[in-house]
C-alpha positions as CSV (number, residue, x, y, z in Angstrom):
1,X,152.6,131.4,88.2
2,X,150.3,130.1,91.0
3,X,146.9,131.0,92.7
4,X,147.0,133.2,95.3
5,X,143.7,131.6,97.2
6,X,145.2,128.9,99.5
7,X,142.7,127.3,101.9
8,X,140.1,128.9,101.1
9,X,142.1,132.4,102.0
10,X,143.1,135.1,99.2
11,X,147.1,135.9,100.4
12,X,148.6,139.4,98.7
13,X,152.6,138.9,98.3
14,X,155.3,141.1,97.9
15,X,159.3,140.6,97.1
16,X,160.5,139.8,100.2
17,X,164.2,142.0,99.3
18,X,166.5,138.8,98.8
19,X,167.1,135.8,97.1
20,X,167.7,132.4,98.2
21,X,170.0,130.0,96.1
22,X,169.4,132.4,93.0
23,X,165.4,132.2,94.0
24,X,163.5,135.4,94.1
25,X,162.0,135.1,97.4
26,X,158.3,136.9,98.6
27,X,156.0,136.7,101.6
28,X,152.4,137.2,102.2
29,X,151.0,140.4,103.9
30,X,148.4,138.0,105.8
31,X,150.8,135.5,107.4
32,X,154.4,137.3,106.6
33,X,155.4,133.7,105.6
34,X,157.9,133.6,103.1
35,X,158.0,132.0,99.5
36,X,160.4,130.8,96.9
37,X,158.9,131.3,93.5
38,X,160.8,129.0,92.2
39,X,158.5,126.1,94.1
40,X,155.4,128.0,95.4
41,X,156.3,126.5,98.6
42,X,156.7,128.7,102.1
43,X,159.8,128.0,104.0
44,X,159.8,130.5,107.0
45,X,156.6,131.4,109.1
46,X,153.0,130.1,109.8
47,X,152.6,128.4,106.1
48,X,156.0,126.8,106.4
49,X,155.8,123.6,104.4
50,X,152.3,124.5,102.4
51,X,152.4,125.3,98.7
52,X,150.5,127.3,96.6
53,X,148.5,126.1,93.7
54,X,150.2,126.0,90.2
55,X,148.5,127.9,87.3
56,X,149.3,126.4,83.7
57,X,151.6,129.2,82.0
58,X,154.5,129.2,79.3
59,X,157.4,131.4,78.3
60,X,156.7,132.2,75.0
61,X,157.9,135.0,72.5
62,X,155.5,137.9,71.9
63,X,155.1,136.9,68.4
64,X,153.9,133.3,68.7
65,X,151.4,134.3,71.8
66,X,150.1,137.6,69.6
67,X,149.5,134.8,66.8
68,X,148.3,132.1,69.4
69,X,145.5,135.0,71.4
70,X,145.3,137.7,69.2
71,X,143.0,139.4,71.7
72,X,145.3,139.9,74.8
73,X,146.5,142.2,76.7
74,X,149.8,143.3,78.3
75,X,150.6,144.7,81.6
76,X,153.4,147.3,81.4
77,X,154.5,150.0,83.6
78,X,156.7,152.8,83.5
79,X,160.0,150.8,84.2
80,X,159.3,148.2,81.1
81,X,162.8,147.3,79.1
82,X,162.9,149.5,76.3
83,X,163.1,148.0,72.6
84,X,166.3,148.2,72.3
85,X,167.7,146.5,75.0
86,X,164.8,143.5,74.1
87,X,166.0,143.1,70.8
88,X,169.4,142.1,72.5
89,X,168.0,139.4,73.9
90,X,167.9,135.7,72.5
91,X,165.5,133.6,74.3
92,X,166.7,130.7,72.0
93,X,170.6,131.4,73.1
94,X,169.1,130.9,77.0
95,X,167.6,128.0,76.7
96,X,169.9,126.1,74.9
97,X,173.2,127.2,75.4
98,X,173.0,128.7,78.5
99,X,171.4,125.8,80.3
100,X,167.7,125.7,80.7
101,X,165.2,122.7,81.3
102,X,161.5,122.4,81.3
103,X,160.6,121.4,84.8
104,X,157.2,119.1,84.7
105,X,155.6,118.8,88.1
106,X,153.3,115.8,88.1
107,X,151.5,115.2,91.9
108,X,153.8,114.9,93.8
109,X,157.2,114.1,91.7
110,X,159.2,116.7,89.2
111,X,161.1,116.1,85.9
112,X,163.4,118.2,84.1
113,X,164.0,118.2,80.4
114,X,167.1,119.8,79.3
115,X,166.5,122.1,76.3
116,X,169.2,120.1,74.5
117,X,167.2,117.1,75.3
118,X,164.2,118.3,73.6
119,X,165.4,120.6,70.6
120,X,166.4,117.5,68.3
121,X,162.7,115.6,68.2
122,X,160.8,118.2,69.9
123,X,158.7,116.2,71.6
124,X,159.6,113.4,74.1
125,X,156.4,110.8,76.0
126,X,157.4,109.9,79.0
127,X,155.5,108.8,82.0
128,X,155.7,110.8,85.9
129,X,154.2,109.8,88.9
130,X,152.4,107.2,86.6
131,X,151.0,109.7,84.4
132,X,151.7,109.6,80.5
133,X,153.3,113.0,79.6
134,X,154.6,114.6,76.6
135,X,157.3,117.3,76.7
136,X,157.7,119.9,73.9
137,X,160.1,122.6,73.1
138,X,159.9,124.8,70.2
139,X,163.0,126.4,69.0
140,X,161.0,128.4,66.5
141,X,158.3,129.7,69.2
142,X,161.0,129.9,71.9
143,X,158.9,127.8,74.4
144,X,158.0,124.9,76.3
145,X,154.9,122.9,77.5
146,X,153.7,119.6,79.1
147,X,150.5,117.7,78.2
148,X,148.8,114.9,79.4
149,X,148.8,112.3,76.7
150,X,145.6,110.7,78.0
151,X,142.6,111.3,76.0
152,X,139.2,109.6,76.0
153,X,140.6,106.7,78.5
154,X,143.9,106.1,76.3
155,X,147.4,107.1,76.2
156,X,148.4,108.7,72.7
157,X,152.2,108.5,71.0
158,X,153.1,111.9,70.0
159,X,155.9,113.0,67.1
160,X,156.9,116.0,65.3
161,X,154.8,116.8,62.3
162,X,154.9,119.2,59.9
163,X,151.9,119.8,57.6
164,X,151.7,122.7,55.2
165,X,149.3,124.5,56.7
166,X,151.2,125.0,59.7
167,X,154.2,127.1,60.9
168,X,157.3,124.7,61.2
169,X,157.8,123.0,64.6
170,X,154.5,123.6,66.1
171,X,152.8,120.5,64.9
172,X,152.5,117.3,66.6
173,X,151.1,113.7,65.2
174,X,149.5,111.2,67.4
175,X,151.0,107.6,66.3
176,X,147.4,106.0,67.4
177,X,144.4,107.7,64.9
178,X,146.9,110.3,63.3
179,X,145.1,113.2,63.6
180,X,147.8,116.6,63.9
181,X,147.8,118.6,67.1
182,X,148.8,122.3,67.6
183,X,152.2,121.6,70.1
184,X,151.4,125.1,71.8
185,X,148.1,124.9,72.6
186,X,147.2,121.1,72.8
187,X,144.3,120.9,70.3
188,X,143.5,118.8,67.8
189,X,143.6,120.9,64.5
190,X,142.7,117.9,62.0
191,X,142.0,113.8,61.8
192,X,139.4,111.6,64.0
193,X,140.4,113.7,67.2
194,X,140.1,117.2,65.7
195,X,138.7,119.5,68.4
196,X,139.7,117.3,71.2
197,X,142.1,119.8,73.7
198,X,144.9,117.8,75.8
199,X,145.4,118.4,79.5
200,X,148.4,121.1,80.0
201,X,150.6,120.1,83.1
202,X,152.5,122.7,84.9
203,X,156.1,123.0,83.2
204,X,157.9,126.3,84.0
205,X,161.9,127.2,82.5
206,X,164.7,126.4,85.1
207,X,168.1,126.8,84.7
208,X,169.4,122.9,85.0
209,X,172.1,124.5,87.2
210,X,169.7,125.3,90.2
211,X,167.5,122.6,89.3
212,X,169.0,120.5,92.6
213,X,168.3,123.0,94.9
214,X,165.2,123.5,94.8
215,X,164.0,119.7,93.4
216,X,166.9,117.5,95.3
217,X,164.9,114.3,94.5
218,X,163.8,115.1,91.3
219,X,164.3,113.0,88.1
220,X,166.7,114.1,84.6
221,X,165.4,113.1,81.2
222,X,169.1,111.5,79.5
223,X,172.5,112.2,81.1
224,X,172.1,113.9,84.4
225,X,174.2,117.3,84.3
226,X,173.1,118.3,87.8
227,X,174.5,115.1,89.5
228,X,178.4,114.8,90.5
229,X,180.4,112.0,89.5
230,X,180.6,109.2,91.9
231,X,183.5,109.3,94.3
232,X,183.9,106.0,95.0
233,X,185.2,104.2,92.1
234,X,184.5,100.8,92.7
235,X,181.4,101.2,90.0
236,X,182.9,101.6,86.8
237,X,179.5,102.4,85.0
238,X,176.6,105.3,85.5
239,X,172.9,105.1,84.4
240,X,171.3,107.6,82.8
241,X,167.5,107.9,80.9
242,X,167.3,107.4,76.8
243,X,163.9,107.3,75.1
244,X,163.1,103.8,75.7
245,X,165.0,102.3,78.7
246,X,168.1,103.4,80.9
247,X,171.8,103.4,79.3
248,X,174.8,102.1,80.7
249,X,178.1,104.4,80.3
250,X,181.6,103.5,81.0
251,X,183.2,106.0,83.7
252,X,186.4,104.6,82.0
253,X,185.4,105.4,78.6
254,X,182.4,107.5,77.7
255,X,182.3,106.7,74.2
256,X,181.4,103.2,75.5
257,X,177.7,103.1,75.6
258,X,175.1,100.6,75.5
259,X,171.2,101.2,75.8
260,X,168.6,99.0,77.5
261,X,165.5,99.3,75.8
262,X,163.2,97.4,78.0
263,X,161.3,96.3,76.5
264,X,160.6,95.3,73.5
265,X,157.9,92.1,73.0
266,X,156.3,89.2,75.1
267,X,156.5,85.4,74.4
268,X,154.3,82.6,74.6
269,X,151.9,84.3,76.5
270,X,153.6,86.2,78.9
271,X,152.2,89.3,80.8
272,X,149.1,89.1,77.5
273,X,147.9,86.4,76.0
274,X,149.0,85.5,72.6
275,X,152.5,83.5,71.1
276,X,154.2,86.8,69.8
277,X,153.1,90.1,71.5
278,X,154.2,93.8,71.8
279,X,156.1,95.1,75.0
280,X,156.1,98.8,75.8
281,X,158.9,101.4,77.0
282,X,156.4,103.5,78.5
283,X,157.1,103.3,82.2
284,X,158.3,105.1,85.2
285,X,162.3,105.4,84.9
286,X,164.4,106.6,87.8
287,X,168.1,107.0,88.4
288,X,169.3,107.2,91.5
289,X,172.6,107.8,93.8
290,X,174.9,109.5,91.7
291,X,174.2,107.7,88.6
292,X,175.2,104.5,90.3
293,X,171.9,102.8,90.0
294,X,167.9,102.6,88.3
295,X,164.9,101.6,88.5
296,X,162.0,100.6,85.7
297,X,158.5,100.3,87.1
298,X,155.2,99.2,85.1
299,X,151.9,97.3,86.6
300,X,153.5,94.4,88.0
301,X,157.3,94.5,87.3
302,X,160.2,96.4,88.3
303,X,163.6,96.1,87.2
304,X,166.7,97.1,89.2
305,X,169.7,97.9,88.4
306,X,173.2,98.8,90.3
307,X,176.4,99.9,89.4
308,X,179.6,97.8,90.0
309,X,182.9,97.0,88.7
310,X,182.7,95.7,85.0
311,X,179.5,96.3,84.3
312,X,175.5,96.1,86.4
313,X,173.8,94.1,88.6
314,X,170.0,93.4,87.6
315,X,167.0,91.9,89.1
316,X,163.7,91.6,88.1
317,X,161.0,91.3,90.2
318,X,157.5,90.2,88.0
319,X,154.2,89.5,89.0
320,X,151.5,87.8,87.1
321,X,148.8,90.5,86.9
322,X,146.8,89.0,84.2
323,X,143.9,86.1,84.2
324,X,146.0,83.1,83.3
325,X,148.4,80.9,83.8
326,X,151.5,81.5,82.2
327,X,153.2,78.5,81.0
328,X,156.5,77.2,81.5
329,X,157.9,78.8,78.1
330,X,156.6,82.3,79.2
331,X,159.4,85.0,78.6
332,X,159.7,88.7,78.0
333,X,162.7,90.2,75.5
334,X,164.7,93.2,76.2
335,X,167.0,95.0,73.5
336,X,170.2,95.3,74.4
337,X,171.7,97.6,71.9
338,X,174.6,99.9,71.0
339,X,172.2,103.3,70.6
340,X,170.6,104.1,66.5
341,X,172.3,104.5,63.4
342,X,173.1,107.8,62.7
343,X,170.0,108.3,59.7
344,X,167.8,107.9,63.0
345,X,169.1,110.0,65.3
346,X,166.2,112.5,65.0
347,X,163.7,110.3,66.1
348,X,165.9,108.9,68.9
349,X,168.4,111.6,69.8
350,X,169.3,110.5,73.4
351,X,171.0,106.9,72.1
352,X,174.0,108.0,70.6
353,X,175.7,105.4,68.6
354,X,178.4,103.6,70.4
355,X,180.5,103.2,67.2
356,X,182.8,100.4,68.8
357,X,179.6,98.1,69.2
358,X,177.9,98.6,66.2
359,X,178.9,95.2,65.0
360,X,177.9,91.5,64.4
361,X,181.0,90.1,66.4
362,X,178.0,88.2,68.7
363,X,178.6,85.4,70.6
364,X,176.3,83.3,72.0
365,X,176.8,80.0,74.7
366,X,176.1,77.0,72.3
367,X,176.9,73.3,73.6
368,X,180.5,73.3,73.0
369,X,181.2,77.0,74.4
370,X,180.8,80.3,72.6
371,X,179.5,80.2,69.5
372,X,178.9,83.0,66.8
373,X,176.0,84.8,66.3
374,X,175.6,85.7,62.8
375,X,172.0,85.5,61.5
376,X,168.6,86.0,63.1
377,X,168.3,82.8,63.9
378,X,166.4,82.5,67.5
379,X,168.6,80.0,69.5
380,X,166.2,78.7,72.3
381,X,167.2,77.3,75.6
382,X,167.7,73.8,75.0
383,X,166.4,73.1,78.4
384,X,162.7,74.5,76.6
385,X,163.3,73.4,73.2
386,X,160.4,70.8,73.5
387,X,157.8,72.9,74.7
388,X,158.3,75.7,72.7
389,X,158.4,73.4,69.4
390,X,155.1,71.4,70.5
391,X,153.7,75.1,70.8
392,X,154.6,75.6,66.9
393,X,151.7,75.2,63.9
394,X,153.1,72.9,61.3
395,X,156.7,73.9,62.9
396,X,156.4,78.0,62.6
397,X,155.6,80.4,65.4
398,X,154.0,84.1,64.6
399,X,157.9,85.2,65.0
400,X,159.4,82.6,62.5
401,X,158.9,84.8,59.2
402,X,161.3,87.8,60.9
403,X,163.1,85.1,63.4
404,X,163.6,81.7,61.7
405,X,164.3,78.7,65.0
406,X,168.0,78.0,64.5
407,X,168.6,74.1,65.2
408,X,171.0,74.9,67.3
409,X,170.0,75.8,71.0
410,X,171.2,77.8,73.3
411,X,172.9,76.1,76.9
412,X,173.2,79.6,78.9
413,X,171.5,82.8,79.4
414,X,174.5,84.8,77.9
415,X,175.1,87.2,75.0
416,X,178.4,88.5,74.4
417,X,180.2,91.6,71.9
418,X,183.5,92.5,71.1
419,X,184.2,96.2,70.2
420,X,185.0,96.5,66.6
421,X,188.8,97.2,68.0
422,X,188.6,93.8,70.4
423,X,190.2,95.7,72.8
424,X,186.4,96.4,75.0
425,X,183.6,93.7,75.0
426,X,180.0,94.3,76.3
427,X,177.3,91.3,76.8
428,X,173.9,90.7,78.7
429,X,173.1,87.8,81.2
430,X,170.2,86.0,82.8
431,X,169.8,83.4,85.6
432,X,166.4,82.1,83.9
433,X,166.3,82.2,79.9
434,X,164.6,81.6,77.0
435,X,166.3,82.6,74.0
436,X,169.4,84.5,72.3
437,X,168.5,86.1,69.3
438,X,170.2,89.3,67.9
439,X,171.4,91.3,64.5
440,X,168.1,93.6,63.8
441,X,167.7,96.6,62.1
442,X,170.0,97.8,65.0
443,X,172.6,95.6,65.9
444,X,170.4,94.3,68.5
445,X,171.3,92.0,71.1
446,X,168.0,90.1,71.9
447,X,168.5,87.5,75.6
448,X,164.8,86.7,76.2
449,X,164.2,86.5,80.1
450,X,162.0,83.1,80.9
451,X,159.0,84.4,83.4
452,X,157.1,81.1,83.7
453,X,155.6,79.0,85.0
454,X,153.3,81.8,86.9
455,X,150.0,81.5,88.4
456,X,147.8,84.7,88.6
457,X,148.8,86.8,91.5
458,X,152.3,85.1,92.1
459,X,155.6,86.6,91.7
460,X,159.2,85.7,90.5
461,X,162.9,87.0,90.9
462,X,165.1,86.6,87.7
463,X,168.6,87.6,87.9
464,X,170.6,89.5,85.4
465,X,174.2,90.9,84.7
466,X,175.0,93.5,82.6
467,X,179.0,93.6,81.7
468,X,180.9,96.4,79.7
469,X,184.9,96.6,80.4
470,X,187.9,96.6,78.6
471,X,188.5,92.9,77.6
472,X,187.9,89.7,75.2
473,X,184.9,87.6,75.6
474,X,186.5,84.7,77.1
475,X,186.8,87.4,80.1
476,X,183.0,87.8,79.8
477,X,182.6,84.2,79.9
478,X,185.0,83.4,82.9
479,X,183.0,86.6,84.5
480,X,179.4,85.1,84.2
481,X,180.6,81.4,84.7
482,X,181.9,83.1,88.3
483,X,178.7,85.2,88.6
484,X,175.7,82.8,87.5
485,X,177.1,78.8,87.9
């Protein structure tokens, strides 16, 4: 739905008597420019290239928006379906297994949510056009919607909630103050926030098949069913958007999976000040050419990362944003991981367990070659080893209760895993590193990225390898010898 005022001009349209790429097509009586609904924008005539302004709306059932504005009113005419042929229809049957997304426009960049995407947790955060967003879908209320998580100057976590004062699946819980929000109309219902409304963003139903058409640059929360598989086969992997990073797919096999959650936590004062400090997974993901490469971008640091044979290239541009000086220790960890275990999958849908890698056959480089990594143990560069142990109190860091400093250091920025078969291995690799560390509540695989030194306002280059191909780790070792010394 959009305004009809544009420029400070009130434009009457009418169907223009054809569609365009399945896009019910109208033009103004002012101008006789025409329109694709789809967009708002005008394609032919005087306002070719402007776009009319978005109005917030929803698809909803009768039921929940009777229940949700008891006072409304309908327009109706004449030709209205009769009951009987409404009662055929299944909204719910559309949208998911037909092939509908939500399509969030944000400024000047769109998203698209797959129903099937959203139906398992219901809500997804996100960030667009650096804007923190939440998607919802209800399956129950057969709708969709977009808020802005930002209230009173910070960004809230949202989850599914269900208290028992409210219908199933049109709750919401922020993580921050938990107070409980109504999903469908943004307010807060109970808790410190209670009365507070969110900000709705325009999200409108598309089918994901014509999604391209109309939004040809436009990003895909998870696997991208709208982009073709890449021709040339010289990259043997494809990206596509979880939750909290960008997975890494085999062409070859697509039951071989691993998930870059990045990322997780920040060491020895790295990007905020502080030994042991939480990372974030909240920023700007975008996939790009076919599936063949991503990008990560947050306040001073993008990561890139491009398809090729056996595995990814990476590179991480960081810049020191902060006040101070980060020493020569300074590191960030990412989790490299083979999706959740299967009792989580409804808080983490999109990370699939890659059965193959859920396993503790880790290797990491010690002094004498590979060496197995079978505890938590954090193994530290040994090229770091003094400075990180003069930065210990009484020898313990914050991290040593959950991560006990293993004796034995690490002497390469490498973390490798067979499949459970030994017939595929997967591993992670760095140019500059801290650490190798692994075997969390997922099987984690944990190769801290060394950032420092860094003065405020200076910037750094780390390389990185990702590697997933059917093979033995000596393989992945020959491979990242090749690629890294």
């Amino acid at each position: 739905m959009y305004r009809r005022e544009l420029d400070g001009k009130e434009l009457v349209f009418l169907h223009a008597g054809y569609v365009y790429r399945g896009s019910f097509v109208m033009f103004d009586t002012e101008t006789e420019s025409e329109w694709l609904h789809v967009t708002g924008k005008a394609v032919m005539g005087e306002l070719k290239g402007k776009t009319l302004p978005f109005l917030p709306t929803r698809l909803a059932s009768w039921k929940e928006w009777k229940t949700a504005h008891p006072q409304t009113t309908v327009y109706s005419n004449r030709r209205a379906w009769s009951q009987k042929h409404r009662d055929r229809v299944s909204f719910r049957d559309t949208a998911a297994r037909r092939g509908l997304g939500l399509n969030v426009v944000v400024g000047h960049r769109s998203k698209m949510y797959p129903y099937t995407a959203l139906e398992p947790s219901r809500v997804i955060n996100d960030v667009v056009d650096e804007r923190s967003i939440a998607a919802f879908f209800s399956p129950q209320a057969e709708c969709g919607v977009a808020w802005s998580r930002r209230v009173d100057d910070r960004d809230l976590t949202f989850e599914a909630h269900r208290p028992p004062d409210q219908p199933a699946g049109l709750a919401l819980r922020d993580r921050e103050t938990k107070s409980v929000w109504h999903a469908l109309r943004g307010t807060a219902l109970s808790g410190p926030l209670k009365g507070k409304q969110l900000k709705p963003l325009v999200a409108v139903p598309i089918r994901i098949s014509r999604y391209r058409a109309f939004y040809p640059n436009g990003a895909v929360y998870g696997p991208d069913p709208t982009r073709p598989r890449l021709r040339d086969r010289e990259s043997t992997v494809r990206f596509w958007e979880w939750e909290k990073g960008i997975a890494i797919e085999s062409r070859l096999r697509r039951d071989r999976t691993m998930y870059l959650w990045f990322y997780e936590w920040n060491m020895f004062e790295a990007r905020r000040q502080g030994i042991h400090t939480g990372g974030s997974y909240l920023f700007e993901r975008r996939i790009g050419d076919h599936g063949n490469s991503a990008t990560i971008r947050a306040p001073g640091m993008t990561l890139t990362m491009k398809g090729v044979g056996g595995g990814a290239e990476l590179s991480l541009k960081i810049t020191n944003q902060t006040g101070h000086a980060w020493p020569d220790i300074a590191g960030i960890i990412p989790c490299f991981n083979p999706g959740t275990p299967t009792s989580q999958t409804a808080r983490f849908p999109v990370a699939k367990l890659t059965e193959q890698f859920n396993n503790r056959k880790t290797w990491f480089l010690g002094r004498d070659g590979l060496a197995s990594l079978e505890k938590r143990e954090i193994h530290f560069n040994s090229d770091l080893r003094k400075q990180i142990d003069a930065a210990a109190t009484d020898g313990l860091h914050p991290f040593s209760f959950k991560w006990p400093t293993s004796p034995a250091n690490s002497h390469g920025g490498l973390l490798i895993r067979d499949s459970t078969d030994s017939k595929w291995v997967t591993g992670i690799a760095w140019d500059r590193f801290l650490s190798a560390q692994g075997h969390n509540p997922w099987q984690c695989m944990h190769l801290g990225i060394n950032v420092g030194p860094l003065e405020p306002g200076k910037s750094r280059t780390v390389r990185g390898k990702i590697y997933l191909f059917e093979g033995d780790k000596e393989e992945c070792l020959r491979r990242y010898r090749a690629d890294f010394e």
